[in-house]
mmCIF file of the C-alpha atoms, coordinates in Angstrom:
data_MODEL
# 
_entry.id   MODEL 
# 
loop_
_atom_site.group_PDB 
_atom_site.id 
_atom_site.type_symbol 
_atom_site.label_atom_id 
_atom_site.label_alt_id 
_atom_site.label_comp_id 
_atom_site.label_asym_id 
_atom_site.label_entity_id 
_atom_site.label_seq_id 
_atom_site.pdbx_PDB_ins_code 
_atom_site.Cartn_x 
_atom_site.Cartn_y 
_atom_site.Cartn_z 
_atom_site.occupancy 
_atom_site.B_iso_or_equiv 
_atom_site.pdbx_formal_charge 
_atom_site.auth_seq_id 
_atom_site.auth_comp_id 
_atom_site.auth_asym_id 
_atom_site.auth_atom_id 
_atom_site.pdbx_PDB_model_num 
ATOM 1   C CA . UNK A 1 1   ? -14.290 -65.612 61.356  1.00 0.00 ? 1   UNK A CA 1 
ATOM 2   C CA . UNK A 1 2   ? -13.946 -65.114 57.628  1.00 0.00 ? 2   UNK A CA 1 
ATOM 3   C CA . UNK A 1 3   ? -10.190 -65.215 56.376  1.00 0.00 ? 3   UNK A CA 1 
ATOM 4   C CA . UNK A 1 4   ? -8.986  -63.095 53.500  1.00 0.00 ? 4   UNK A CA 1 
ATOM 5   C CA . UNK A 1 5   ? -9.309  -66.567 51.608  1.00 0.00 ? 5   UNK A CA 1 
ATOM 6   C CA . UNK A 1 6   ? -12.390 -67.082 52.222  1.00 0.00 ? 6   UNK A CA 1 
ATOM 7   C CA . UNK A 1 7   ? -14.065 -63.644 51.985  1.00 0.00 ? 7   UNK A CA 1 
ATOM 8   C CA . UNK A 1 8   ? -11.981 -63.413 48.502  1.00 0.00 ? 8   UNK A CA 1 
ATOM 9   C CA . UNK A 1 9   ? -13.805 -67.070 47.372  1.00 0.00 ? 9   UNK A CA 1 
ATOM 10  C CA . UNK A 1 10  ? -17.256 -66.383 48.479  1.00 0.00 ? 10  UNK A CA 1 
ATOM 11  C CA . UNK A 1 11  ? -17.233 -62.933 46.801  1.00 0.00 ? 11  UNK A CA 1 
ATOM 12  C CA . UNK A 1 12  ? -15.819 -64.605 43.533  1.00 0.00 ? 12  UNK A CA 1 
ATOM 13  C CA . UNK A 1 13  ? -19.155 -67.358 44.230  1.00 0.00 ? 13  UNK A CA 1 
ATOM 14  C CA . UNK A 1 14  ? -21.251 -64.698 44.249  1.00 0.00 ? 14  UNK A CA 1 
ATOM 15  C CA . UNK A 1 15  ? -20.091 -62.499 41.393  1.00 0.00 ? 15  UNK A CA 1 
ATOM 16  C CA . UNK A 1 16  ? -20.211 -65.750 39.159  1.00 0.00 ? 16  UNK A CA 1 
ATOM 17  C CA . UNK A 1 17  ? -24.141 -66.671 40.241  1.00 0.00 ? 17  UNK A CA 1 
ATOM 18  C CA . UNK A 1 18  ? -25.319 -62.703 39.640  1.00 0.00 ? 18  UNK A CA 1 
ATOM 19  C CA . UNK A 1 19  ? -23.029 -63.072 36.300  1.00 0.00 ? 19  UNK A CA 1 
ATOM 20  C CA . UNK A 1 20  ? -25.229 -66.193 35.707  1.00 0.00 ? 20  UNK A CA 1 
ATOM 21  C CA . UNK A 1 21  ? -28.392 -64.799 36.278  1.00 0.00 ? 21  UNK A CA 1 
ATOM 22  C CA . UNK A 1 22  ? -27.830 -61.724 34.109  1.00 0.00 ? 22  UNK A CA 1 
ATOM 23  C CA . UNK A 1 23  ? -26.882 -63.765 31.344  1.00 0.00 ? 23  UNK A CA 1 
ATOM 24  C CA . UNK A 1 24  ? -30.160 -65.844 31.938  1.00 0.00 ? 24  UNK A CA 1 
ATOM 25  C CA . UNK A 1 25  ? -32.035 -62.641 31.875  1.00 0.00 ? 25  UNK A CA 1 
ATOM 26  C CA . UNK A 1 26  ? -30.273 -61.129 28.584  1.00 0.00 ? 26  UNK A CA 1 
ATOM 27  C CA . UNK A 1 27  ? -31.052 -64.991 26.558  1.00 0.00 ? 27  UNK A CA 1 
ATOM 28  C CA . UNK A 1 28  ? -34.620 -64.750 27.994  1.00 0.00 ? 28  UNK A CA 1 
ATOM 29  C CA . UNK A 1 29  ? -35.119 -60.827 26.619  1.00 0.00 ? 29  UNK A CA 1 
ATOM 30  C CA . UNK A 1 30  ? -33.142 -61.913 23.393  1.00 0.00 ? 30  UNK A CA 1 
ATOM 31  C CA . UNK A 1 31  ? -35.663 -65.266 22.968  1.00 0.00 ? 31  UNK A CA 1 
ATOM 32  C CA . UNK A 1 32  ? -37.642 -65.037 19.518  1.00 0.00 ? 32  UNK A CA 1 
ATOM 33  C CA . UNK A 1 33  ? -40.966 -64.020 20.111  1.00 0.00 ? 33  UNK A CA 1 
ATOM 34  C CA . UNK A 1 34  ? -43.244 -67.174 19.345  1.00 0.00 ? 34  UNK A CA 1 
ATOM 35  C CA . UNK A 1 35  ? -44.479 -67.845 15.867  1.00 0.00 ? 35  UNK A CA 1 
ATOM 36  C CA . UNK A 1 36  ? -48.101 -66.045 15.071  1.00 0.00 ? 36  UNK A CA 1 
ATOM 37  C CA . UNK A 1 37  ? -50.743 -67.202 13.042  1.00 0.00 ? 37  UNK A CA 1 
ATOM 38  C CA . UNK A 1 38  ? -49.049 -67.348 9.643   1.00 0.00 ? 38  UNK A CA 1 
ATOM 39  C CA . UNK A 1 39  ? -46.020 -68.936 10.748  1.00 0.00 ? 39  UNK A CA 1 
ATOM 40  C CA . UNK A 1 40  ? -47.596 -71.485 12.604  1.00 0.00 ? 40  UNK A CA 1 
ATOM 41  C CA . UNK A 1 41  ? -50.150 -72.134 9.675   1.00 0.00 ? 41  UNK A CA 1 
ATOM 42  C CA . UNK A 1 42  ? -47.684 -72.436 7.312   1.00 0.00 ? 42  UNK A CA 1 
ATOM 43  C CA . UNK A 1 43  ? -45.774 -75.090 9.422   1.00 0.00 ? 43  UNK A CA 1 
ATOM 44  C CA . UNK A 1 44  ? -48.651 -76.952 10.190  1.00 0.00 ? 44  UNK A CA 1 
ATOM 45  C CA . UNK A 1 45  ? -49.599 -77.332 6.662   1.00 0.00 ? 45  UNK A CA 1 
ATOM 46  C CA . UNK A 1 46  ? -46.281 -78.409 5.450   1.00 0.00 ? 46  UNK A CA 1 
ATOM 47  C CA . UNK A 1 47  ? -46.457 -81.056 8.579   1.00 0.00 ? 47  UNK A CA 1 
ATOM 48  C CA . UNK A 1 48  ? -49.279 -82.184 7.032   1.00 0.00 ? 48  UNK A CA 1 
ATOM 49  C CA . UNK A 1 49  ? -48.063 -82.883 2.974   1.00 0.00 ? 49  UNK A CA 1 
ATOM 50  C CA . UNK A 1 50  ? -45.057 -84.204 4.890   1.00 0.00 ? 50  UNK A CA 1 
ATOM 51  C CA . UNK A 1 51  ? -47.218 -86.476 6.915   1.00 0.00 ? 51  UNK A CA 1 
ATOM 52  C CA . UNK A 1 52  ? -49.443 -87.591 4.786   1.00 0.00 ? 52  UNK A CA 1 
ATOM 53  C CA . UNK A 1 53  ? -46.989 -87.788 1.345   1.00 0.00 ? 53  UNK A CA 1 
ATOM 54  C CA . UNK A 1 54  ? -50.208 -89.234 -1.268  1.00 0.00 ? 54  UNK A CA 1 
ATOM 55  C CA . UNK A 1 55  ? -52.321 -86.127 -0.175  1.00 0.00 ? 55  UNK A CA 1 
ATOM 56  C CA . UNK A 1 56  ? -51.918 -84.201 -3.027  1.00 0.00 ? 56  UNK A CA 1 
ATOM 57  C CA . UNK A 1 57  ? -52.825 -87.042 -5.354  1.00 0.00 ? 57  UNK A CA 1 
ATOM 58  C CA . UNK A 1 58  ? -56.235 -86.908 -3.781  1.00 0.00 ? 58  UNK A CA 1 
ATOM 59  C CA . UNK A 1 59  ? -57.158 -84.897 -6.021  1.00 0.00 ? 59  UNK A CA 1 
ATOM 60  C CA . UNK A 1 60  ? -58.021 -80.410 -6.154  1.00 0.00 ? 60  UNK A CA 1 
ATOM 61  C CA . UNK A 1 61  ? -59.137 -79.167 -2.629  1.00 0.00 ? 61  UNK A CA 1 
ATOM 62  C CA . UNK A 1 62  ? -61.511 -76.011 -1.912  1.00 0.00 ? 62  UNK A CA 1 
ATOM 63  C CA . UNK A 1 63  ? -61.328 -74.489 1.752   1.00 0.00 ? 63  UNK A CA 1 
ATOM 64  C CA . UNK A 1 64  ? -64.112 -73.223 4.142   1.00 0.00 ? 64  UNK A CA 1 
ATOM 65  C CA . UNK A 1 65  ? -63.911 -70.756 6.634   1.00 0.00 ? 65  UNK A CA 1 
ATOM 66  C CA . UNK A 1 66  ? -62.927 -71.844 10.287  1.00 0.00 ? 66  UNK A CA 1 
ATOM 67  C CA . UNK A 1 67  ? -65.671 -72.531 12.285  1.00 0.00 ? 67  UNK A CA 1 
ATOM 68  C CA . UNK A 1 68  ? -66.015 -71.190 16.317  1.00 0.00 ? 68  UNK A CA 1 
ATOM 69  C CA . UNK A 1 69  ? -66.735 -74.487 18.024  1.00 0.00 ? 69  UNK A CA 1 
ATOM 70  C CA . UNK A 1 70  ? -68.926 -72.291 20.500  1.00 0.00 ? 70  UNK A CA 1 
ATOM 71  C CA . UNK A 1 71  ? -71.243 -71.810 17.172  1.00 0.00 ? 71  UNK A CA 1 
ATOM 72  C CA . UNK A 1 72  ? -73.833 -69.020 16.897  1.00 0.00 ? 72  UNK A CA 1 
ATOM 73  C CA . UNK A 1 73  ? -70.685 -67.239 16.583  1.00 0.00 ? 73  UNK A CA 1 
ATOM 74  C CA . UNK A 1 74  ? -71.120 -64.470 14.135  1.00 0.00 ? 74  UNK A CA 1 
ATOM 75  C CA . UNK A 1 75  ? -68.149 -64.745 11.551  1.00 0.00 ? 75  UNK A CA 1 
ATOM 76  C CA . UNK A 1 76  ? -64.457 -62.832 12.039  1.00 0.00 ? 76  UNK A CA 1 
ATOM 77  C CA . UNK A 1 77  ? -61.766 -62.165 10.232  1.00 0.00 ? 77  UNK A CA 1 
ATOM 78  C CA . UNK A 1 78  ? -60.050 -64.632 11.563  1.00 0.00 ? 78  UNK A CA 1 
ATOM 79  C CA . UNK A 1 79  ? -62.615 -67.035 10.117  1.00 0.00 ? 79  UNK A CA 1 
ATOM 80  C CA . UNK A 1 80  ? -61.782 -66.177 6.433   1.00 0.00 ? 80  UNK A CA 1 
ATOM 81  C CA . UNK A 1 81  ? -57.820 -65.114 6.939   1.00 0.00 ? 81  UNK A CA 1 
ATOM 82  C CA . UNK A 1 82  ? -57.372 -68.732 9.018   1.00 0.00 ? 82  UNK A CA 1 
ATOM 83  C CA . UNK A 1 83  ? -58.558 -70.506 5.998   1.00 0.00 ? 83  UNK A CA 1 
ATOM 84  C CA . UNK A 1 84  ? -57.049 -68.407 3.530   1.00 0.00 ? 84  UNK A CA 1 
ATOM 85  C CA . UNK A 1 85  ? -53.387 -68.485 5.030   1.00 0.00 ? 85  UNK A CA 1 
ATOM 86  C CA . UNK A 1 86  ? -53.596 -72.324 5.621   1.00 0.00 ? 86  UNK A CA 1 
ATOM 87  C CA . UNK A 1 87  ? -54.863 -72.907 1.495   1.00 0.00 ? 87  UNK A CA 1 
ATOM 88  C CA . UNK A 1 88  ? -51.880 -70.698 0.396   1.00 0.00 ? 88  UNK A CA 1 
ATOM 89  C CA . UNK A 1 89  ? -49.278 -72.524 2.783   1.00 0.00 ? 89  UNK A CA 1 
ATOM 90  C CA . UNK A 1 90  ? -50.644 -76.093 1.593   1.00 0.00 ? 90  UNK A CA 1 
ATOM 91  C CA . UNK A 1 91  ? -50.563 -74.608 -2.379  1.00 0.00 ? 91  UNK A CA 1 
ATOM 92  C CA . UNK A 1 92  ? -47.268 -74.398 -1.595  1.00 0.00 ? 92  UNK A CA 1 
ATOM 93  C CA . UNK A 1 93  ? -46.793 -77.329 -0.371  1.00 0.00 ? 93  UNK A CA 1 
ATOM 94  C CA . UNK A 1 94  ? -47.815 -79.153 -3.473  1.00 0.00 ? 94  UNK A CA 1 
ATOM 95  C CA . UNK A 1 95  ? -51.629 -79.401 -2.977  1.00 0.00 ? 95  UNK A CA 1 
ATOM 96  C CA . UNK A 1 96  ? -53.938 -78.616 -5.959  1.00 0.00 ? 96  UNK A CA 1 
ATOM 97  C CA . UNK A 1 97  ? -56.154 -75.702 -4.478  1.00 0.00 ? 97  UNK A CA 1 
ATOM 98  C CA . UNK A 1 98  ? -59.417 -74.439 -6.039  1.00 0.00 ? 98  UNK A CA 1 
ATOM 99  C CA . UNK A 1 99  ? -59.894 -71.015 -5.353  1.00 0.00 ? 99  UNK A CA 1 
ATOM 100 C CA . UNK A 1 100 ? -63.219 -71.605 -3.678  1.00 0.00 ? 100 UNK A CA 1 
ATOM 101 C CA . UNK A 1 101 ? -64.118 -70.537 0.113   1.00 0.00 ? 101 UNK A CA 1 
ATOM 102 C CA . UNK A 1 102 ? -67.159 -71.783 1.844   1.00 0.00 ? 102 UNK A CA 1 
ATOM 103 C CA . UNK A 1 103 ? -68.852 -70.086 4.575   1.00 0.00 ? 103 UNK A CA 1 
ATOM 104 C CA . UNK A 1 104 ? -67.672 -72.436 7.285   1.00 0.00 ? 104 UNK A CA 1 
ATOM 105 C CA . UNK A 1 105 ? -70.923 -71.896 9.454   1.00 0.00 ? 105 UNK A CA 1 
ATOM 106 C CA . UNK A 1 106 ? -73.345 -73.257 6.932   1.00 0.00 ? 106 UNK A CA 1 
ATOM 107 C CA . UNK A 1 107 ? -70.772 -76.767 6.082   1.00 0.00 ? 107 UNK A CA 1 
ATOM 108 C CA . UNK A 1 108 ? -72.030 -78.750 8.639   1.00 0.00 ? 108 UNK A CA 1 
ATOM 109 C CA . UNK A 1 109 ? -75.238 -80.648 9.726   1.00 0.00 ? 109 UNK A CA 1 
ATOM 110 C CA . UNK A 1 110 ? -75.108 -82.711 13.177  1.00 0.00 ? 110 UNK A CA 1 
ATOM 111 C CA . UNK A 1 111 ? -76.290 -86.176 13.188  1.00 0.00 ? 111 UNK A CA 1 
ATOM 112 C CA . UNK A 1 112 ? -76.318 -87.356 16.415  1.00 0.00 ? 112 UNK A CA 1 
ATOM 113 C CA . UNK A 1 113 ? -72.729 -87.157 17.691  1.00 0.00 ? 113 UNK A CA 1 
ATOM 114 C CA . UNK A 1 114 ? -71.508 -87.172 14.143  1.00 0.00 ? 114 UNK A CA 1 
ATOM 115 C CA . UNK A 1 115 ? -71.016 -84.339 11.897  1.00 0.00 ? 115 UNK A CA 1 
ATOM 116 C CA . UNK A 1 116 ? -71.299 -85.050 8.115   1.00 0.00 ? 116 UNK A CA 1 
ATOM 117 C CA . UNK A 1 117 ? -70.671 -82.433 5.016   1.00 0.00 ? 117 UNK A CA 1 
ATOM 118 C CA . UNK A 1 118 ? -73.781 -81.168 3.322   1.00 0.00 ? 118 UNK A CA 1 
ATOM 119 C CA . UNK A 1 119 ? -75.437 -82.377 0.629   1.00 0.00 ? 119 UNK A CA 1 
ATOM 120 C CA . UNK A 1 120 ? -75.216 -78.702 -0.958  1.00 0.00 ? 120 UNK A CA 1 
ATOM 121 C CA . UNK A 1 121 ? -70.979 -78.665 0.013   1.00 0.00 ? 121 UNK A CA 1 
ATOM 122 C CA . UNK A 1 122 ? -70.652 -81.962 -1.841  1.00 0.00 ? 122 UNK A CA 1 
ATOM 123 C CA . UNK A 1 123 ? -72.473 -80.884 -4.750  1.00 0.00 ? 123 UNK A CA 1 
ATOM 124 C CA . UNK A 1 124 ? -70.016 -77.615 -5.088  1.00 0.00 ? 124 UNK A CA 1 
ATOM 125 C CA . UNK A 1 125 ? -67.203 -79.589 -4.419  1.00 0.00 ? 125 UNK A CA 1 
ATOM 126 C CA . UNK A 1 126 ? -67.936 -81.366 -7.423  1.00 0.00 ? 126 UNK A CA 1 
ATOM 127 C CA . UNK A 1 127 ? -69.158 -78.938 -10.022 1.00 0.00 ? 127 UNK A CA 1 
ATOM 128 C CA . UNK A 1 128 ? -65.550 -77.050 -9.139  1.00 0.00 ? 128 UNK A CA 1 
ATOM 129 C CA . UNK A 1 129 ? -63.830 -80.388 -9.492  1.00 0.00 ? 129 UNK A CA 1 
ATOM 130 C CA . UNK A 1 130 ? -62.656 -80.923 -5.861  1.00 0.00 ? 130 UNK A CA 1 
ATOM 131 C CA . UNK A 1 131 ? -62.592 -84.303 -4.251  1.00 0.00 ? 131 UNK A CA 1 
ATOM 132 C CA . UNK A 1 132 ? -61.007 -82.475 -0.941  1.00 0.00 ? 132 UNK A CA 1 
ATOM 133 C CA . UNK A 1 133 ? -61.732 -79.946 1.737   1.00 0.00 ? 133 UNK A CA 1 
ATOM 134 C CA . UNK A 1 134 ? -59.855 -77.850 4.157   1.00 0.00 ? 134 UNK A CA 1 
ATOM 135 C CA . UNK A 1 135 ? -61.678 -77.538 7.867   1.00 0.00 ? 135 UNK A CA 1 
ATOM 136 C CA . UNK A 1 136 ? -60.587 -75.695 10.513  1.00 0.00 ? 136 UNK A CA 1 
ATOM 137 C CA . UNK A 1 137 ? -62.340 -75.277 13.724  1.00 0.00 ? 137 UNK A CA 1 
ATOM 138 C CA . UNK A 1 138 ? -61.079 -73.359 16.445  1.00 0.00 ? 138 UNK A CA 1 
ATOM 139 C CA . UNK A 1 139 ? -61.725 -72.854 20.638  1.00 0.00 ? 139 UNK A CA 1 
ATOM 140 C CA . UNK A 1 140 ? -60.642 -69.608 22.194  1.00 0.00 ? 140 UNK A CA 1 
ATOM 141 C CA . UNK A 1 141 ? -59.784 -70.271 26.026  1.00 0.00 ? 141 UNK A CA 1 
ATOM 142 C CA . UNK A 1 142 ? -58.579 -67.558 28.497  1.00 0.00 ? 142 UNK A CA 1 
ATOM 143 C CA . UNK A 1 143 ? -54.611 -67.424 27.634  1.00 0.00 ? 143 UNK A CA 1 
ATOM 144 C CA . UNK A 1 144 ? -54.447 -70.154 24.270  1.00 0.00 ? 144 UNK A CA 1 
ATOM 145 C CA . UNK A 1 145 ? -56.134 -70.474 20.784  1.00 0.00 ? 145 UNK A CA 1 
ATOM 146 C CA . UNK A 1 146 ? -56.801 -74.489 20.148  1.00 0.00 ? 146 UNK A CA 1 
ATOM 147 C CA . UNK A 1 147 ? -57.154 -75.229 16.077  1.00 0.00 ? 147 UNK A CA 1 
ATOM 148 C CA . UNK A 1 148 ? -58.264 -78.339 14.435  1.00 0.00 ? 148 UNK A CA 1 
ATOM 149 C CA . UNK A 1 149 ? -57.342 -78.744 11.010  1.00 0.00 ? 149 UNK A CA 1 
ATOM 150 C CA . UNK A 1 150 ? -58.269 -81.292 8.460   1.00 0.00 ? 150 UNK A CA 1 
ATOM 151 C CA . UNK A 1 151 ? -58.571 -82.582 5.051   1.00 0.00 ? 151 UNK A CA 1 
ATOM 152 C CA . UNK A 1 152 ? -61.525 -84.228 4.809   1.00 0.00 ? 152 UNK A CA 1 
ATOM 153 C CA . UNK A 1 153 ? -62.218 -86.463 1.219   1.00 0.00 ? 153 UNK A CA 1 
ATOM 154 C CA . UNK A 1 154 ? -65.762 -85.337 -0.086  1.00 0.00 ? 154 UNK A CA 1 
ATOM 155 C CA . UNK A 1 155 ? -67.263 -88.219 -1.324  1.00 0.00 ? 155 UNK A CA 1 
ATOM 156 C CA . UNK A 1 156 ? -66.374 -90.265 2.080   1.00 0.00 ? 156 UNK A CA 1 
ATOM 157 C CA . UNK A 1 157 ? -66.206 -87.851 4.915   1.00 0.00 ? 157 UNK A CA 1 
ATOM 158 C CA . UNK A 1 158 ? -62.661 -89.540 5.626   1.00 0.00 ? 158 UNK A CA 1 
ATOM 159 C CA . UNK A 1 159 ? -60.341 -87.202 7.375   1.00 0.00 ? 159 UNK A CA 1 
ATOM 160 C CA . UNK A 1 160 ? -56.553 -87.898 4.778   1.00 0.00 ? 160 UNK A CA 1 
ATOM 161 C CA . UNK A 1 161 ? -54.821 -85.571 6.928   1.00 0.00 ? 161 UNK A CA 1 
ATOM 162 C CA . UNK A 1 162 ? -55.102 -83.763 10.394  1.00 0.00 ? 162 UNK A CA 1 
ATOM 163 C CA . UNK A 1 163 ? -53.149 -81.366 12.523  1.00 0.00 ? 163 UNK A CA 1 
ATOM 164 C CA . UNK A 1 164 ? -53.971 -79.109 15.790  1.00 0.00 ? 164 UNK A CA 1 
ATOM 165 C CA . UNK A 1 165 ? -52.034 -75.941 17.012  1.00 0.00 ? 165 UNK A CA 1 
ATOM 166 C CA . UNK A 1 166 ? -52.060 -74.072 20.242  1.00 0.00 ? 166 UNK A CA 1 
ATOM 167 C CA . UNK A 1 167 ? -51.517 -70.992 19.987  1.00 0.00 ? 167 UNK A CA 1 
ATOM 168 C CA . UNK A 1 168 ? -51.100 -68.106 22.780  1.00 0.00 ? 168 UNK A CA 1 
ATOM 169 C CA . UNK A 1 169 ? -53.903 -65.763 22.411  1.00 0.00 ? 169 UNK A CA 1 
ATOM 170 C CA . UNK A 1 170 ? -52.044 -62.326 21.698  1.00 0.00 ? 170 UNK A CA 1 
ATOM 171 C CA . UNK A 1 171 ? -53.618 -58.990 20.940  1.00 0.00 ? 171 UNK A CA 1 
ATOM 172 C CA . UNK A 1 172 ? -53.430 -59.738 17.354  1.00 0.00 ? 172 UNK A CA 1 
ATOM 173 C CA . UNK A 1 173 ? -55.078 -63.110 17.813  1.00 0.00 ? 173 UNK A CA 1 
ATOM 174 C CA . UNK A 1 174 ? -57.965 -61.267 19.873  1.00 0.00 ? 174 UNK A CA 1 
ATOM 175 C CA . UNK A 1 175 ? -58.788 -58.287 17.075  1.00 0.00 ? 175 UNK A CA 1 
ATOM 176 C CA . UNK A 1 176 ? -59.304 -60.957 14.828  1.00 0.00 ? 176 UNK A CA 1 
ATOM 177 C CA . UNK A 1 177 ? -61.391 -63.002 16.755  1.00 0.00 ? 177 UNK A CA 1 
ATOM 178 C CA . UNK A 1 178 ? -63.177 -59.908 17.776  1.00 0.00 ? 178 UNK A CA 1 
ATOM 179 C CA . UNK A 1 179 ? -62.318 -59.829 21.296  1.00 0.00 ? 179 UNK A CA 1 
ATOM 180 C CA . UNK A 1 180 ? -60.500 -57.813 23.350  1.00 0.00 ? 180 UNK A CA 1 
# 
């Protein structure tokens, strides 16, 4: 048998878990949506220059487009804009930028497991000055976006600075990947 007491205390129990678990739901609805491309570009470059404090001594950099790891991949916006949003956030950062952008899907030529820049990307890279490059290559799985970003010295192949993302794959993420 439930006394007044009682019945009075296990009512106040309960009105404080459902007050609980409203407020849980309101801080959930209120979260900040997570950051998209730019934002998380942006970061990662600054992660970088912050990582890696001499890179912008190494000298003017020129950018390719991201490259599809899946290859055969005809190009996408996101190709160019990926590349394009990471150069600006790294000018900012203090890198010297060229305003030069490679086609991403000719940069490459496989050597066994090894993939070395082109004769034909070094030679550009120096007739615009650059003794750096910007790669990106990207994976598109069913719910996330994996990127691999890198400066890469042109004379050596050495990677000076790296950084990878996840992102979630939103709608945005999928019109300019061309997907749907």
């Amino acid at each position: 048998m439930l006394t007044p007491l009682r019945l009075a205390c296990l009512l106040l129990i309960l009105l404080l878990s459902l007050g609980g678990c409203a407020h849980h739901q309101r801080a959930l609805y209120n979260a900040p949506p997570a950051p998209g491309l730019s934002d998380a570009l942006a970061t990662a470059m600054h992660e970088m220059v912050e990582a890696f404090p001499d890179l912008p001594e190494q000298g003017p950099m020129i950018t390719a487009s991201f490259i599809d790891v899946a290859g055969g991949v005809p190009s996408t916006p996101f190709n160019r804009i990926a590349a394009e949003l990471s150069t600006a956030a790294l000018a900012r950062a203090g890198m010297p930028v060229r305003e030069v952008l490679i086609d991403g899907g000719q940069l490459l030529v496989m050597e066994g497991s090894y993939g070395l820049l082109t004769r034909r990307i070094r030679r550009l890279g120096a007739s615009e000055g650059a003794r750096t490059m910007l790669l990106g290559t990207y994976a598109r799985g069913h719910e996330r976006l994996l990127l691999a970003l890198r400066v890469v010295d042109l004379r050596t192949d050495r990677v000076l600075a790296s950084r990878g993302l996840s992102l979630h794959l939103n709608d945005d993420l999928r019109a300019l990947l061309g997907t749907r």
